[in-house]
C-alpha positions as CSV (number, residue, x, y, z in Angstrom):
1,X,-47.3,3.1,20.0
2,X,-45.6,1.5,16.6
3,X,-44.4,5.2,16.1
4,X,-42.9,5.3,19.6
5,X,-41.2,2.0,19.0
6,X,-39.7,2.9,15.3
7,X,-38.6,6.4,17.0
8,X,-36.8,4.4,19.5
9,X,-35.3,2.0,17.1
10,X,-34.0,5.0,15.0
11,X,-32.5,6.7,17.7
12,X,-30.5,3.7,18.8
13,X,-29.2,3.5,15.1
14,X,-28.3,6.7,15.0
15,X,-26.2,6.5,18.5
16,X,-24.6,3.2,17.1
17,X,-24.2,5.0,14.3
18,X,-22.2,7.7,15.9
19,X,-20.1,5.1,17.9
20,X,-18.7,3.5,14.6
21,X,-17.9,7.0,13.4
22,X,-15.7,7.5,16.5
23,X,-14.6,3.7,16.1
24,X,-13.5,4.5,12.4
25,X,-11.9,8.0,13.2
26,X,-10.0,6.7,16.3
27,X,-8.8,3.5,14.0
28,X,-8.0,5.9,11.5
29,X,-5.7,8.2,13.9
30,X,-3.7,4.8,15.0
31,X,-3.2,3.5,11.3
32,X,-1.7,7.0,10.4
33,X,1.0,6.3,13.6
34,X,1.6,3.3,11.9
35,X,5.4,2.2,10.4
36,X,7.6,-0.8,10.0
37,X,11.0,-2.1,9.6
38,X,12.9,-4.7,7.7
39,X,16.2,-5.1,7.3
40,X,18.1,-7.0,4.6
41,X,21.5,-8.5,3.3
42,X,22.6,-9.6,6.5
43,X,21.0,-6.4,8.5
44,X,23.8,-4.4,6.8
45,X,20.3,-2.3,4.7
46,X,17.4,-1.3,7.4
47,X,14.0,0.1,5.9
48,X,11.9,2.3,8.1
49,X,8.2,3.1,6.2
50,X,5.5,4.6,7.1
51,X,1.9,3.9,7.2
52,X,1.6,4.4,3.7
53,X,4.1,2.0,2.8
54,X,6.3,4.9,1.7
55,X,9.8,5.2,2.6
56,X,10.5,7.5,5.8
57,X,14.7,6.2,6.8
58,X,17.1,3.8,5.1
59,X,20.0,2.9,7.1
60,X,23.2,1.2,6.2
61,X,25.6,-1.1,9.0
62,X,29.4,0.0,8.7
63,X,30.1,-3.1,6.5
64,X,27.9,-2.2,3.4
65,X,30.7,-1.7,1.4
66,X,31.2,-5.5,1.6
67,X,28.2,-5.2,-0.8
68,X,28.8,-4.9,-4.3
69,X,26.0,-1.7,-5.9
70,X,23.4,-4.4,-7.6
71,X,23.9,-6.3,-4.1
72,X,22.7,-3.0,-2.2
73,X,20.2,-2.0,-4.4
74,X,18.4,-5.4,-3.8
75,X,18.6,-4.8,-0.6
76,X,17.3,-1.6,-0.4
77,X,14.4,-2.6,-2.3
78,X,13.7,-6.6,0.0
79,X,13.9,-4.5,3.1
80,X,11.6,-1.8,2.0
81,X,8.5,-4.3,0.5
82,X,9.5,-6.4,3.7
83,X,8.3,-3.0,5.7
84,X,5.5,-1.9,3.7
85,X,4.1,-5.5,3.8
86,X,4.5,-5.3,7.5
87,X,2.1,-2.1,7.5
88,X,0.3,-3.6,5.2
89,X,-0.4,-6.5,7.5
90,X,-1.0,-4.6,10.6
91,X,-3.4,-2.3,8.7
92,X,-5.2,-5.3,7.3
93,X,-5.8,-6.1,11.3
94,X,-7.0,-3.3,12.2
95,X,-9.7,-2.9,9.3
96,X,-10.5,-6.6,10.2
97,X,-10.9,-5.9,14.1
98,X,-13.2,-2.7,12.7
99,X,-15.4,-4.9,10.5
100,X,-15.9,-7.0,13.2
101,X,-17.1,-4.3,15.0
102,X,-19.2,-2.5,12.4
103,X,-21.0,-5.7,11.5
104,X,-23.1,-5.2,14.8
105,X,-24.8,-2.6,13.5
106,X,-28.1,-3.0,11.3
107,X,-27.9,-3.0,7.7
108,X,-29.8,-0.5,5.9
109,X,-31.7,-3.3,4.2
110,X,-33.0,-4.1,7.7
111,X,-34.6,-0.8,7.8
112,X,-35.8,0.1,4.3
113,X,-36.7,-3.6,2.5
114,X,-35.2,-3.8,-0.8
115,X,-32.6,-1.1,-0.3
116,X,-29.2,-2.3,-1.3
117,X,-26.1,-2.3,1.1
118,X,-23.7,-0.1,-0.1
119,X,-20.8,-2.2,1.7
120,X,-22.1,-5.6,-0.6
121,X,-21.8,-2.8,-4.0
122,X,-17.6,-2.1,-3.2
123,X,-15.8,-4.1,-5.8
124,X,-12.7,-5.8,-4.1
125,X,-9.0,-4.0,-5.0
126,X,-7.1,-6.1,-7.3
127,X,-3.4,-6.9,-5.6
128,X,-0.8,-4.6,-6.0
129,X,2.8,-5.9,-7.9
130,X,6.2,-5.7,-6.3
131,X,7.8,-7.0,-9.3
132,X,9.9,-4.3,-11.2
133,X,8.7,-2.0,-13.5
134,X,9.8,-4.3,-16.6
135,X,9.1,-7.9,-15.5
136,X,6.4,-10.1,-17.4
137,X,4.4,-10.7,-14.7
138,X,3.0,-7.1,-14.2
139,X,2.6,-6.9,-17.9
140,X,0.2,-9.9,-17.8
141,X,-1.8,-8.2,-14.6
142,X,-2.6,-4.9,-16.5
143,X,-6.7,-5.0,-16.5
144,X,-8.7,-5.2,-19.4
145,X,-11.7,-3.6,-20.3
146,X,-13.9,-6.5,-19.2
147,X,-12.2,-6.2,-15.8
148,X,-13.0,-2.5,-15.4
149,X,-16.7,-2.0,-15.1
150,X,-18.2,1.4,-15.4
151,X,-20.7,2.7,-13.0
152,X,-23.9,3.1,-14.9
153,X,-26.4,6.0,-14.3
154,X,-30.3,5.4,-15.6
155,X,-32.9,7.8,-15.2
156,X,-30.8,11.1,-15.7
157,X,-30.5,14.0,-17.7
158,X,-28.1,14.6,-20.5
159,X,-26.3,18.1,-20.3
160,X,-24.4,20.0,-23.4
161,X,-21.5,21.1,-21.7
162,X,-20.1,22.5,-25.3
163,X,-23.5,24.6,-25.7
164,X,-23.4,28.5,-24.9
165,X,-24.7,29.1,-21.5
166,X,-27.9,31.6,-23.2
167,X,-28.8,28.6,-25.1
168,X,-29.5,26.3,-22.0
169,X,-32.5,26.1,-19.8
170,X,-32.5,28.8,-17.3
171,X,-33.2,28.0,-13.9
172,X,-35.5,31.7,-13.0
173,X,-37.4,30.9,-16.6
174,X,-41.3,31.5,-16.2
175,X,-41.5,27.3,-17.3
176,X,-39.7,25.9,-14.1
């Protein structure tokens, strides 16, 4: 009977499990459609991105040449963090909205005792700069080494990839 009842249990993980892939996939398919606009200096510079954040249409009104070339370049670049904030933002909404939903489902601690959660082992991303490629506050946000951790492997096996293929263990040798 306690076999009946874990069978049971499993199978409705797995078919919750199967609605959060379909979940993810369809939020996936509407981030993709995503883009924004901004427009700057006046709306004489429009931005259009795309759900990357990368640049997909730049527009200028008839009266940009009221605009001296640092004015427009300014512009240019407002308008376009402007729009790939927007995506930014709705993306960030529609990971939230998915959390939300995912967090229904059973952790695989719940199943197996003592087995971490992947989602609790994801370092956070560090924020991302918009200041230019020069400016002293992106020098003082490069990370250090302390701030980079390596992901440690124990219980493994070293491998010579420098040694001569004849001089490595052989899979079909009479020891295996």
């Amino acid at each position: 009977m306690a076999n009946e009842a874990a069978k049971a249990r499993l199978a409705d993980l797995m078919d919750s499990v199967q609605a959060g892939i379909k979940s993810i996939q369809r939020a996936q398919h509407r981030q993709a459609q995503l883009m924004a606009s901004a427009s700057a200096a006046g709306k004489r510079v429009t931005v259009v991105v795309n759900a990357k954040g990368v640049v997909i249409e730049t527009r200028f009104a008839a009266d940009i040449d009221d605009l001296a070339y640092p004015e427009i370049a300014r512009a240019v670049t407002t308008a376009a963090q402007e729009a790939a904030a927007e995506v930014h933002r709705k993306t960030k909404e529609m990971v939230a909205e998915l959390t939300r939903e995912q967090s229904r489902l059973p952790r695989l601690s719940e199943f197996i005792p003592g087995m971490p959660d992947v989602q609790d082992m994801i370092p956070a991303a560090p924020e991302v700069s918009t200041e230019p490629p020069a400016a002293r506050a992106r020098a003082r946000a490069k990370p250090t080494d302390e701030a980079v951790t390596a992901l440690e492997f124990t219980g493994v096996e070293q491998f010579d990839h420098d040694e001569p293929p004849s001089a490595q263990p052989n899979v079909a040798e009479s020891g295996w």
